[in-house]
PDB file of the backbone (N, CA, C, O) and the ligand in Angstrom, with CONECT records:
HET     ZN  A 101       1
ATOM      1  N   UNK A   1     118.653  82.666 -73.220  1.00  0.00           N
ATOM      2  CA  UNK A   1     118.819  81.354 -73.861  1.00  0.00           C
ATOM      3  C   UNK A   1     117.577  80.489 -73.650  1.00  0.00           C
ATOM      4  O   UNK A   1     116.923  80.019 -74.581  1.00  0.00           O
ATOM      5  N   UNK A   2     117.229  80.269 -72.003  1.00  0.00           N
ATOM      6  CA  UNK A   2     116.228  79.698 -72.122  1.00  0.00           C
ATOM      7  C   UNK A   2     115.028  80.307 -73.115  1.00  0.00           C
ATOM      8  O   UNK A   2     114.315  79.486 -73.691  1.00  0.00           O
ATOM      9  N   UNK A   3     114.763  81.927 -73.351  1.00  0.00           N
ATOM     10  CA  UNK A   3     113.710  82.071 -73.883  1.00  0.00           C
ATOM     11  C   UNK A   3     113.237  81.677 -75.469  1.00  0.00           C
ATOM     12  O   UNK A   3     112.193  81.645 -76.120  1.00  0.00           O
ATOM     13  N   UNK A   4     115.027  81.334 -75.715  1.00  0.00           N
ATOM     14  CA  UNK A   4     114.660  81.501 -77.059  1.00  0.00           C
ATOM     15  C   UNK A   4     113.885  79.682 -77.077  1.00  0.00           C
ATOM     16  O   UNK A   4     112.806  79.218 -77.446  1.00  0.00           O
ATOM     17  N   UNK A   5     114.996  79.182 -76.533  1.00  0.00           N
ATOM     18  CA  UNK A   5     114.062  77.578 -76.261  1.00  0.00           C
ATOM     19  C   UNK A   5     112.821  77.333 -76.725  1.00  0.00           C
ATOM     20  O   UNK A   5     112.303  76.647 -77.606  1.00  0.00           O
ATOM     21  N   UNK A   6     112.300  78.517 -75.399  1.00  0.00           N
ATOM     22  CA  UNK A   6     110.572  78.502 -75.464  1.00  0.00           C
ATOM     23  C   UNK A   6     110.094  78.760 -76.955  1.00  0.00           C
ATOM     24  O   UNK A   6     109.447  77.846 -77.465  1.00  0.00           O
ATOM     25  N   UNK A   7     110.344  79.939 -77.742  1.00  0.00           N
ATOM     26  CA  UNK A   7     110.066  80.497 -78.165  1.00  0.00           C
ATOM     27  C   UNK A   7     109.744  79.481 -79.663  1.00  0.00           C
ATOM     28  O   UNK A   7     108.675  79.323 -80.254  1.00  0.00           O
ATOM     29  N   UNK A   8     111.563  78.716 -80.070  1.00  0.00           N
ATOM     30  CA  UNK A   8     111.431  77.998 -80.504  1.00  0.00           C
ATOM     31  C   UNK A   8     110.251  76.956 -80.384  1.00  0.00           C
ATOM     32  O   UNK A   8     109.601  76.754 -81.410  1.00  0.00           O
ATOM     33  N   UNK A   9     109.987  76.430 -79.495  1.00  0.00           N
ATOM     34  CA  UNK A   9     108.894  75.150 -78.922  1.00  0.00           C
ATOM     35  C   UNK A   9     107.386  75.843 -79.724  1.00  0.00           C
ATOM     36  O   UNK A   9     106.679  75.335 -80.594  1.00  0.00           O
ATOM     37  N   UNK A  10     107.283  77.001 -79.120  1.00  0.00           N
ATOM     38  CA  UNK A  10     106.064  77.676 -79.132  1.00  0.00           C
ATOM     39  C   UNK A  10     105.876  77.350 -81.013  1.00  0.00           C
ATOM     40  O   UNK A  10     104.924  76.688 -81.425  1.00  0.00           O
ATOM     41  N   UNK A  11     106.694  77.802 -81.745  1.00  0.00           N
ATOM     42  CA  UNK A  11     107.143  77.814 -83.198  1.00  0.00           C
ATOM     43  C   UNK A  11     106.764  76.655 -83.685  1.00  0.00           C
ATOM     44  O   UNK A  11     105.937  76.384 -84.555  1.00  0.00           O
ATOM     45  N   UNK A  12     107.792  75.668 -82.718  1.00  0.00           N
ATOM     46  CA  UNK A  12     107.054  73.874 -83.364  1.00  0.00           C
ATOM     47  C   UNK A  12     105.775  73.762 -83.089  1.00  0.00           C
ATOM     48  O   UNK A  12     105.104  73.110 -83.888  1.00  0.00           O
ATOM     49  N   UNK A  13     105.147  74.317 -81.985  1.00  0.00           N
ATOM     50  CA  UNK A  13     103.713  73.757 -81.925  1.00  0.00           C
ATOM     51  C   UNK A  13     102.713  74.322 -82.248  1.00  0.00           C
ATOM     52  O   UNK A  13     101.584  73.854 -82.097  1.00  0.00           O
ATOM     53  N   UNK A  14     102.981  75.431 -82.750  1.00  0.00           N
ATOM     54  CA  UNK A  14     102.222  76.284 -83.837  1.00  0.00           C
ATOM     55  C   UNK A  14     101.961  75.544 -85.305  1.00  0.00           C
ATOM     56  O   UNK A  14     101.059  75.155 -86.048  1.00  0.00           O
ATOM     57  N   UNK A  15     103.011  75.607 -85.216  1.00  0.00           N
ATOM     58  CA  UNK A  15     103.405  74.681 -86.873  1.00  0.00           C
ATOM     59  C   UNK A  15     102.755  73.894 -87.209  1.00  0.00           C
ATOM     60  O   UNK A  15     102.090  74.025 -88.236  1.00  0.00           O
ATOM     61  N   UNK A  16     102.706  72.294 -86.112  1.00  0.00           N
ATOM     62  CA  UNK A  16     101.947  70.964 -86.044  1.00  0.00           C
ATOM     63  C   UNK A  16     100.560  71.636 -85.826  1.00  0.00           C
ATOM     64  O   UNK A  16      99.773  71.254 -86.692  1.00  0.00           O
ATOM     65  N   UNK A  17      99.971  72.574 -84.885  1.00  0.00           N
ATOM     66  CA  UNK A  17      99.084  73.056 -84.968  1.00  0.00           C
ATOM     67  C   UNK A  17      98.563  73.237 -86.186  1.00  0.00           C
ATOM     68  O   UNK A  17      97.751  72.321 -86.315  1.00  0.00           O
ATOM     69  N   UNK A  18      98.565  73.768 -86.968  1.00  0.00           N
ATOM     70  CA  UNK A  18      98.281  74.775 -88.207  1.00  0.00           C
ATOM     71  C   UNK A  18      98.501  73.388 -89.234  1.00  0.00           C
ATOM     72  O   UNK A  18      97.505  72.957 -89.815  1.00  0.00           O
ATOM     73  N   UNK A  19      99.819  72.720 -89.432  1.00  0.00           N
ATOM     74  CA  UNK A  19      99.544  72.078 -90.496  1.00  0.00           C
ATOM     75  C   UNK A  19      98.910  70.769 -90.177  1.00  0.00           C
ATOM     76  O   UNK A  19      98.901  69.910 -91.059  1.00  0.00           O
ATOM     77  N   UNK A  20      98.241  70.457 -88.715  1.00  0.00           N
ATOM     78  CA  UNK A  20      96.807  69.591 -88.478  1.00  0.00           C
ATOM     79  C   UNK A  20      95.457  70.348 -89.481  1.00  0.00           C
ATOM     80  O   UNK A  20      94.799  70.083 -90.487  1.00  0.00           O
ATOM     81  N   UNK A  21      95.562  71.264 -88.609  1.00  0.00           N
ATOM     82  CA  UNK A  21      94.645  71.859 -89.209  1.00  0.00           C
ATOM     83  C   UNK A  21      94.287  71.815 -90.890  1.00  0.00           C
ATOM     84  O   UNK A  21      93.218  71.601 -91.462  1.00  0.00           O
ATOM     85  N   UNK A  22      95.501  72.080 -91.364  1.00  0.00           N
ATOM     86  CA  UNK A  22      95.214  72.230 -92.706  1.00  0.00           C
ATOM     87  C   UNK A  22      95.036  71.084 -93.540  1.00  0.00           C
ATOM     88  O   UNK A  22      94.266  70.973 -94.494  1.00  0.00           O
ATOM     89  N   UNK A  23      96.074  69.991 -92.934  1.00  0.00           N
ATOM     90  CA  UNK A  23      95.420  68.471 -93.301  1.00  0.00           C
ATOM     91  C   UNK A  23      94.696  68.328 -93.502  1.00  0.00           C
ATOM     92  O   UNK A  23      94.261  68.060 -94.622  1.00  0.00           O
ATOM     93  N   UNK A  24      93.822  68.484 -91.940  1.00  0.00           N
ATOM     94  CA  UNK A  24      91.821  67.942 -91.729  1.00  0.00           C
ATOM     95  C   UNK A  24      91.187  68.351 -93.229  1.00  0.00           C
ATOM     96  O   UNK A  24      90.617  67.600 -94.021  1.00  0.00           O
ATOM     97  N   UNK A  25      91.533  70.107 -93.393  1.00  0.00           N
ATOM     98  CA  UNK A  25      90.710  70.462 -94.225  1.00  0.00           C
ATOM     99  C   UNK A  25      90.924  70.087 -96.082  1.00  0.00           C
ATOM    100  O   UNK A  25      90.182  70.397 -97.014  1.00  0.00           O
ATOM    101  N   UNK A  26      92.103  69.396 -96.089  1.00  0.00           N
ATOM    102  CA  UNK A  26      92.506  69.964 -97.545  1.00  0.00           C
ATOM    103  C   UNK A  26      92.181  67.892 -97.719  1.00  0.00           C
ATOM    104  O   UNK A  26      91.776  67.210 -98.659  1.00  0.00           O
ATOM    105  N   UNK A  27      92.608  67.555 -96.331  1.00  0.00           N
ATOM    106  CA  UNK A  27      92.301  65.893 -96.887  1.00  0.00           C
ATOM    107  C   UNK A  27      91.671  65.165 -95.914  1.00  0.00           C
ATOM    108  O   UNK A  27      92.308  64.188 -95.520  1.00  0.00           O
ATOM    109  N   UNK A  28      90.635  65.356 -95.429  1.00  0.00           N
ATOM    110  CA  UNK A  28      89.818  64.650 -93.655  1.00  0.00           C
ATOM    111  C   UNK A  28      90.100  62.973 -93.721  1.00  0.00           C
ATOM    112  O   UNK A  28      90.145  62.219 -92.749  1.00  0.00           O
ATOM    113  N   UNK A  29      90.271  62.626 -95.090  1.00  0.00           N
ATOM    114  CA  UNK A  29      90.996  60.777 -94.371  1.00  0.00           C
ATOM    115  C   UNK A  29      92.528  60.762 -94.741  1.00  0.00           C
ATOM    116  O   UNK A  29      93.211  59.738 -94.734  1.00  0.00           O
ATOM    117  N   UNK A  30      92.813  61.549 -94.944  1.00  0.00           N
ATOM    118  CA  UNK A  30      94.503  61.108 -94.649  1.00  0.00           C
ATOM    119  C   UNK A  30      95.412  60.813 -93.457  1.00  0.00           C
ATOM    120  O   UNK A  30      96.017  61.637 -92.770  1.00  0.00           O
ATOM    121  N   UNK A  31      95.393  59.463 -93.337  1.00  0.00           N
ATOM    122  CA  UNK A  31      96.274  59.562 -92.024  1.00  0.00           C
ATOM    123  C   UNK A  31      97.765  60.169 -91.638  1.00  0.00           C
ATOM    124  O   UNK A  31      98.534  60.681 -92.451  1.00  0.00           O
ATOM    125  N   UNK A  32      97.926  60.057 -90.698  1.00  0.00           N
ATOM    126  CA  UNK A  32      99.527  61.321 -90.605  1.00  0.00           C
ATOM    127  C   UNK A  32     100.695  60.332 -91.114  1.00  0.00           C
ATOM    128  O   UNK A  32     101.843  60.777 -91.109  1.00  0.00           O
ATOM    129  N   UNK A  33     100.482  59.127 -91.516  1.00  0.00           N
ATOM    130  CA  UNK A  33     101.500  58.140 -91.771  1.00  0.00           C
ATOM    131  C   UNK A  33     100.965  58.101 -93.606  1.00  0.00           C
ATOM    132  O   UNK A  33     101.542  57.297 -94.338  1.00  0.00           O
ATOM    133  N   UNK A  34     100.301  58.652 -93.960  1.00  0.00           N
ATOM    134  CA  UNK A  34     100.470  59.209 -95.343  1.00  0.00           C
ATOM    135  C   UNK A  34      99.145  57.824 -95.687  1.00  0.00           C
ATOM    136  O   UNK A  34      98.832  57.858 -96.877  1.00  0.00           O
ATOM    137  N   UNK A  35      98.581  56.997 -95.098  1.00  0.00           N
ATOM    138  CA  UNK A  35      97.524  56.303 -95.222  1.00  0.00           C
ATOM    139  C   UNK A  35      96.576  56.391 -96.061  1.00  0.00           C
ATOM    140  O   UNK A  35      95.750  56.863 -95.281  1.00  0.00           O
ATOM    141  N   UNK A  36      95.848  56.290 -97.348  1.00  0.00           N
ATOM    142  CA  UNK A  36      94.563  56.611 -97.636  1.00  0.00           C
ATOM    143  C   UNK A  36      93.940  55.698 -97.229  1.00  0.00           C
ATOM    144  O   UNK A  36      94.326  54.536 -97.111  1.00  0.00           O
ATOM    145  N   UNK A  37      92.084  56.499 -96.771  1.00  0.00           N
ATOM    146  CA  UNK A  37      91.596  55.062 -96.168  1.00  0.00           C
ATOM    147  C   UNK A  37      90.638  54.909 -97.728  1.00  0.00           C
ATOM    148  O   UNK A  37      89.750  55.629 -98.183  1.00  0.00           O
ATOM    149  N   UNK A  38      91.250  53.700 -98.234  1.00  0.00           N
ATOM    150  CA  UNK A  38      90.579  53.727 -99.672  1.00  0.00           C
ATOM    151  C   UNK A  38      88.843  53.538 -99.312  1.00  0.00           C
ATOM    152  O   UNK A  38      88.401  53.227 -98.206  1.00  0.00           O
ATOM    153  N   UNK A  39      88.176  53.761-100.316  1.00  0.00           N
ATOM    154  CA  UNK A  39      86.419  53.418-100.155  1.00  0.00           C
ATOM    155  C   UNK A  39      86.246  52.429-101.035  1.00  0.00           C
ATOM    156  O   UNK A  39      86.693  52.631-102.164  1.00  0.00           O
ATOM    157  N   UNK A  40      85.735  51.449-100.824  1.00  0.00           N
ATOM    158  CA  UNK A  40      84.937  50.342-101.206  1.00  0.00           C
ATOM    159  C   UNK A  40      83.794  50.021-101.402  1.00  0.00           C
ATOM    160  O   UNK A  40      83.161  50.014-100.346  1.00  0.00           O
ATOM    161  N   UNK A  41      83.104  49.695-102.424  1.00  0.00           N
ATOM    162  CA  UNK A  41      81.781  49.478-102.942  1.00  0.00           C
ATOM    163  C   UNK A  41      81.168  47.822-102.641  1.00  0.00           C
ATOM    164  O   UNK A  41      81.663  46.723-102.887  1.00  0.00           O
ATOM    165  N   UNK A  42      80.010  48.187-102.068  1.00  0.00           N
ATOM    166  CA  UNK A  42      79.209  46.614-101.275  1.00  0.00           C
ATOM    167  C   UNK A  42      78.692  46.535-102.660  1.00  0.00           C
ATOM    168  O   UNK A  42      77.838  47.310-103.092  1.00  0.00           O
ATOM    169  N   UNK A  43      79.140  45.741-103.229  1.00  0.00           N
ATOM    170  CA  UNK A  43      78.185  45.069-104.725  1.00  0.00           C
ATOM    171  C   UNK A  43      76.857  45.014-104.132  1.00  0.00           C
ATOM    172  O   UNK A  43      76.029  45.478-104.916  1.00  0.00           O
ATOM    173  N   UNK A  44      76.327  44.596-102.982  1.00  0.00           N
ATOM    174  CA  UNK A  44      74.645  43.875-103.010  1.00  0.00           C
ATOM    175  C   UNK A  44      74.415  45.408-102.674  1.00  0.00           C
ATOM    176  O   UNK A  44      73.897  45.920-103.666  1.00  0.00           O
ATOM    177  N   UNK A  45      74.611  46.425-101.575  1.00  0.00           N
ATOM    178  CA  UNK A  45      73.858  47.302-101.276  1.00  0.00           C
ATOM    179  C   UNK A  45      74.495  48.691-101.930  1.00  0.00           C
ATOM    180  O   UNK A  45      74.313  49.808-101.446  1.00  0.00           O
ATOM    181  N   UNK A  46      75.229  48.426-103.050  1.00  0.00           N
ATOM    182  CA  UNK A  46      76.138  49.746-103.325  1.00  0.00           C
ATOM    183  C   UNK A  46      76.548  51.192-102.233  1.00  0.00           C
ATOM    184  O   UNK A  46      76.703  52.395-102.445  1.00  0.00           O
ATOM    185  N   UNK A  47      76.620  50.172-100.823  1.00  0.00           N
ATOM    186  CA  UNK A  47      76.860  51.534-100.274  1.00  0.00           C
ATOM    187  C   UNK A  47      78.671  51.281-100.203  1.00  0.00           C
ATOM    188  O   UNK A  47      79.274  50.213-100.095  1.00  0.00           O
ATOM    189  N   UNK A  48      79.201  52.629-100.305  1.00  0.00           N
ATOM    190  CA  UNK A  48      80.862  52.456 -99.812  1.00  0.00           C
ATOM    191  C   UNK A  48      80.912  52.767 -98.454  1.00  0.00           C
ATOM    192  O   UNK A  48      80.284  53.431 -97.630  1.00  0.00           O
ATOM    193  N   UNK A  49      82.394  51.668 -98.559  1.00  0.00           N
ATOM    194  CA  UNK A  49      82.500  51.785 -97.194  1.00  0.00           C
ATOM    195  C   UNK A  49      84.076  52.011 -97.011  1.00  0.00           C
ATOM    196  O   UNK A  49      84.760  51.933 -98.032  1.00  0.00           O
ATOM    197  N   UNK A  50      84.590  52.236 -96.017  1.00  0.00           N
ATOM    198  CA  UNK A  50      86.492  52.227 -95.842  1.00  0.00           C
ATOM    199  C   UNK A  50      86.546  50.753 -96.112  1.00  0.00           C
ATOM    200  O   UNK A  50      85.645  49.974 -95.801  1.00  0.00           O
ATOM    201  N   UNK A  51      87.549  50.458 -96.653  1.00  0.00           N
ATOM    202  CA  UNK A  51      88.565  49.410 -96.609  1.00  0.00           C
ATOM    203  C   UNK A  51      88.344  48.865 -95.614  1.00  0.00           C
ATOM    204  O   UNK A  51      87.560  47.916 -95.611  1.00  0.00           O
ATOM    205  N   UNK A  52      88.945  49.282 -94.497  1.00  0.00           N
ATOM    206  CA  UNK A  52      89.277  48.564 -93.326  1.00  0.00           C
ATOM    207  C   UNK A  52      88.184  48.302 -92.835  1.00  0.00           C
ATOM    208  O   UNK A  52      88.198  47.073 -92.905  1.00  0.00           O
ATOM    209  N   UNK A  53      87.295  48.557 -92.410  1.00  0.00           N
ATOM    210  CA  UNK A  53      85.775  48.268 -91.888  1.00  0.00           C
ATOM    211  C   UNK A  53      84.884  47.301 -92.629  1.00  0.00           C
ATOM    212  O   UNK A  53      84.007  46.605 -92.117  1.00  0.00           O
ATOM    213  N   UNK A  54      85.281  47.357 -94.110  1.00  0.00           N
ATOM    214  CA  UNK A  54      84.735  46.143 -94.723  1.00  0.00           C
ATOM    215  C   UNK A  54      84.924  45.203 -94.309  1.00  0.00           C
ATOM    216  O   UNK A  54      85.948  44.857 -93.720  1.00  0.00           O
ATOM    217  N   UNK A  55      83.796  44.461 -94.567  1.00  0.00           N
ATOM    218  CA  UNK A  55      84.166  42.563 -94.286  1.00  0.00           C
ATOM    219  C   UNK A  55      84.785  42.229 -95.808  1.00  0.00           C
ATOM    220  O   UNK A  55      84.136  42.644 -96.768  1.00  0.00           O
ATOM    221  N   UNK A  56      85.914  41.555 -96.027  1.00  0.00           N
ATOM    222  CA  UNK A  56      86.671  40.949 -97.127  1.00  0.00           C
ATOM    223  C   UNK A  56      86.028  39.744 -97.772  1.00  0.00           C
ATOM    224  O   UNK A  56      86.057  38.944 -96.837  1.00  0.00           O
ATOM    225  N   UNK A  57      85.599  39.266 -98.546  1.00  0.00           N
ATOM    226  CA  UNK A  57      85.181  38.369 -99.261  1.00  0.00           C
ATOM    227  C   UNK A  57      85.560  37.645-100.379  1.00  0.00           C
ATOM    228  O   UNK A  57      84.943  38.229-101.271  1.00  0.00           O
ATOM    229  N   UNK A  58      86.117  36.837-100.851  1.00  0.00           N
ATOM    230  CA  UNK A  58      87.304  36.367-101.810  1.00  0.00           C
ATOM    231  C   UNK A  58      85.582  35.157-102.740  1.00  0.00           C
ATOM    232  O   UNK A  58      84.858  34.412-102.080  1.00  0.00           O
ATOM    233  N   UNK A  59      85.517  35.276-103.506  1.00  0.00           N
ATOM    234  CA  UNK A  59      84.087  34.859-104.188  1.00  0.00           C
ATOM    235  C   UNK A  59      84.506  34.332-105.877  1.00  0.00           C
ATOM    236  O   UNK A  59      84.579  35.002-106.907  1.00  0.00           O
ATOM    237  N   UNK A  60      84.747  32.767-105.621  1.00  0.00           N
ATOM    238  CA  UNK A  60      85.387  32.576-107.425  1.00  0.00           C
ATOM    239  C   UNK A  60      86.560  33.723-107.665  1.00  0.00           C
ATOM    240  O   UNK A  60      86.734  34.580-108.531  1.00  0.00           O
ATOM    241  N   UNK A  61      87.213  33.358-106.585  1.00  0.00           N
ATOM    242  CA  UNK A  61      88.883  34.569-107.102  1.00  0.00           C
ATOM    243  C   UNK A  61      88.486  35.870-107.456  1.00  0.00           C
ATOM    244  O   UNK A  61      89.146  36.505-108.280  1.00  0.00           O
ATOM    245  N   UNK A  62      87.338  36.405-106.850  1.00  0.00           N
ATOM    246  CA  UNK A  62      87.551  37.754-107.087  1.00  0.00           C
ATOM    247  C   UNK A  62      87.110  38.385-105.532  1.00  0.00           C
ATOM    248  O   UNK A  62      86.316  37.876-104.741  1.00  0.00           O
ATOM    249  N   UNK A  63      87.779  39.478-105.391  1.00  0.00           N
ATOM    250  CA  UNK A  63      87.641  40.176-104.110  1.00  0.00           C
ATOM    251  C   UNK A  63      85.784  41.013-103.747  1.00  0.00           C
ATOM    252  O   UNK A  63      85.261  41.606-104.690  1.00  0.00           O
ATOM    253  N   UNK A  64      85.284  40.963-102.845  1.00  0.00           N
ATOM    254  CA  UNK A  64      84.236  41.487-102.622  1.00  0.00           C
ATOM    255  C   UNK A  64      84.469  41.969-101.053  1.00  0.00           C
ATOM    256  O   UNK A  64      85.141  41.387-100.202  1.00  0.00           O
ATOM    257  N   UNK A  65      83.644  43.325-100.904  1.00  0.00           N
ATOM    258  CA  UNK A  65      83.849  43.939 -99.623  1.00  0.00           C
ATOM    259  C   UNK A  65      82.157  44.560 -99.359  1.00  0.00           C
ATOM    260  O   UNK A  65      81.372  45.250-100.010  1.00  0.00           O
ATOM    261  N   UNK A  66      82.151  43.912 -98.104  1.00  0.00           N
ATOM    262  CA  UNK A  66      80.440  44.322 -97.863  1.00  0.00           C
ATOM    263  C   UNK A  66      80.529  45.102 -96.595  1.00  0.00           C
ATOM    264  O   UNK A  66      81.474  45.122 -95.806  1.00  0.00           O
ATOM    265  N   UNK A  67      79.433  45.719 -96.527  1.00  0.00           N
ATOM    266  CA  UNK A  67      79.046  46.429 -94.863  1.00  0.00           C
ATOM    267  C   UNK A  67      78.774  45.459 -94.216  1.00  0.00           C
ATOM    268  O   UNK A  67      79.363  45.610 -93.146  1.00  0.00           O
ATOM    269  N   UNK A  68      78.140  44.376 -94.203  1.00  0.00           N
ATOM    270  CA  UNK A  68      77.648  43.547 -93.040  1.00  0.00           C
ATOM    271  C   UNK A  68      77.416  42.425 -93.574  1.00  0.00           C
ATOM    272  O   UNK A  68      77.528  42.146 -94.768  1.00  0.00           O
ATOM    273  N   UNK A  69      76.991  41.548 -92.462  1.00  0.00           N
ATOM    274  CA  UNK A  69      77.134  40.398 -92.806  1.00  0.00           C
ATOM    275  C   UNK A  69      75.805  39.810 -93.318  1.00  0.00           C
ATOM    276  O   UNK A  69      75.728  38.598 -93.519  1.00  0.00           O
ATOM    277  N   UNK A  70      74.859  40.547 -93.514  1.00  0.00           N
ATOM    278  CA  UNK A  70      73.345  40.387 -94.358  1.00  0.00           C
ATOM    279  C   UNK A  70      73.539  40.361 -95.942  1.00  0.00           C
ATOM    280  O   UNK A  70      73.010  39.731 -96.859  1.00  0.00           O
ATOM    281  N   UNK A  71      74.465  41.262 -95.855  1.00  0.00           N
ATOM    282  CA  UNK A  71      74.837  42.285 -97.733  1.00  0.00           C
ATOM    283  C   UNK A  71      75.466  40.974 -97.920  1.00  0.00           C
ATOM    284  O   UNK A  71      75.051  40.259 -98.831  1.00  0.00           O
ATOM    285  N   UNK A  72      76.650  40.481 -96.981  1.00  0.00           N
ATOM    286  CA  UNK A  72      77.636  39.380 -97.760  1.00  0.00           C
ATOM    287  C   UNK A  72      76.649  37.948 -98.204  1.00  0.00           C
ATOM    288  O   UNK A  72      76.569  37.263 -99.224  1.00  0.00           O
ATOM    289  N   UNK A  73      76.007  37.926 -96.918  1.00  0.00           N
ATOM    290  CA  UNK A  73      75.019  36.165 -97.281  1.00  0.00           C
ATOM    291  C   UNK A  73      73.836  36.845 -98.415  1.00  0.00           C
ATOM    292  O   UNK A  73      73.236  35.957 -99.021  1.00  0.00           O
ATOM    293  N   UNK A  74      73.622  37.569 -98.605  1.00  0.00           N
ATOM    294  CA  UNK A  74      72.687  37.585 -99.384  1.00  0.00           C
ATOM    295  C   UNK A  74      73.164  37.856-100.933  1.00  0.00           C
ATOM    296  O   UNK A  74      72.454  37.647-101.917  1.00  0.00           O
ATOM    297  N   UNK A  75      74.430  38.332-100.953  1.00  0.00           N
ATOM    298  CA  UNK A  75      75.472  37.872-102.352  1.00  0.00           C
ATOM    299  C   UNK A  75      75.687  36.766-102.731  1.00  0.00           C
ATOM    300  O   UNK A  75      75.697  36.443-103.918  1.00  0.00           O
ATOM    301  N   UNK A  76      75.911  35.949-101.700  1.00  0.00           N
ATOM    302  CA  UNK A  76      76.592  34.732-102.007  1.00  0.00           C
ATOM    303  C   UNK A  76      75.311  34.179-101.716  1.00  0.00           C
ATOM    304  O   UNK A  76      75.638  33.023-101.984  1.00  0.00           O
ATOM    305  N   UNK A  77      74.342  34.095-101.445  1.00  0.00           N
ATOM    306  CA  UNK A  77      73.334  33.751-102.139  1.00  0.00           C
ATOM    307  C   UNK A  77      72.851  33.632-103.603  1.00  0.00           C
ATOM    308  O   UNK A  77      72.709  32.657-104.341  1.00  0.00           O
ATOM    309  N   UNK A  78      72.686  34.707-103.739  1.00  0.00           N
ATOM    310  CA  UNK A  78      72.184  35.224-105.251  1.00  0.00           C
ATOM    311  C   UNK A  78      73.280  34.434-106.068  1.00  0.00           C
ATOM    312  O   UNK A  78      73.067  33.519-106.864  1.00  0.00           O
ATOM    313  N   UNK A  79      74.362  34.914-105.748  1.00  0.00           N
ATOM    314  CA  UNK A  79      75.454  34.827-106.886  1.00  0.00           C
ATOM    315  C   UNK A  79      75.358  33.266-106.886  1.00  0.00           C
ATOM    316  O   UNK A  79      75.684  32.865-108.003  1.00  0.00           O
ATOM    317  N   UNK A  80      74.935  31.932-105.798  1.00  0.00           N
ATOM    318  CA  UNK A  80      74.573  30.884-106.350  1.00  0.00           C
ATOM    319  C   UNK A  80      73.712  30.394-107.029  1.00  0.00           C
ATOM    320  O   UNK A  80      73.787  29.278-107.542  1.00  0.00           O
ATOM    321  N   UNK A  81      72.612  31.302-107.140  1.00  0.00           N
ATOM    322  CA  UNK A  81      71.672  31.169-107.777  1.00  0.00           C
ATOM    323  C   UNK A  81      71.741  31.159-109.500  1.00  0.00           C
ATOM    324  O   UNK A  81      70.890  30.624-110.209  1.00  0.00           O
ATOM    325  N   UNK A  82      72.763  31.763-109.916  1.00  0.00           N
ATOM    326  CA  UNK A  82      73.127  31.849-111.489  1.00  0.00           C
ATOM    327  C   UNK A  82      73.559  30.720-111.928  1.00  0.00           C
ATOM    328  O   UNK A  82      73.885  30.600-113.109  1.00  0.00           O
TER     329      UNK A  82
HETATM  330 ZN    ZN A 101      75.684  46.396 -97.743  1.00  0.00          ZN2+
END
């Protein structure tokens, strides 16, 4: 009885094993809570970045997301300049 226990256990952690594994490979930002980490585009330096790591920027009611805080002042620079 106890072995089958084990045996069972061994089974579950094979399993989580293997379907980690296959996660990483089939989706490397999916979090295990079903998360996408969306990517976001820095208008001034077009680099993307995650969501969450962006700095948020709300600019005349529209949303802007920068890498840093150079990319953001130097938007909202420019963009006063028009
Ligand atoms: Zn930038």
């Amino acid at each position: 009885m106890v072995r089958l226990l084990v045996i069972v256990l061994l089974a579950f952690f094979l399993y989580r094993v293997v379907r980690r594994a296959l996660g990483s490979i089939s989706a490397p930002r999916r979090e295990p809570d079903g998360v996408i980490d969306e990517m976001v585009q820095d208008p001034q330096c077009k680099t993307y970045i995650p969501k969450r790591d962006a700095r948020r920027k709300v600019i005349d009611g529209a949303e802007h997301y920068f890498c840093s805080r150079e990319c953001e002042e130097k938007f909202i620079a420019e963009s006063k300049e028009d």
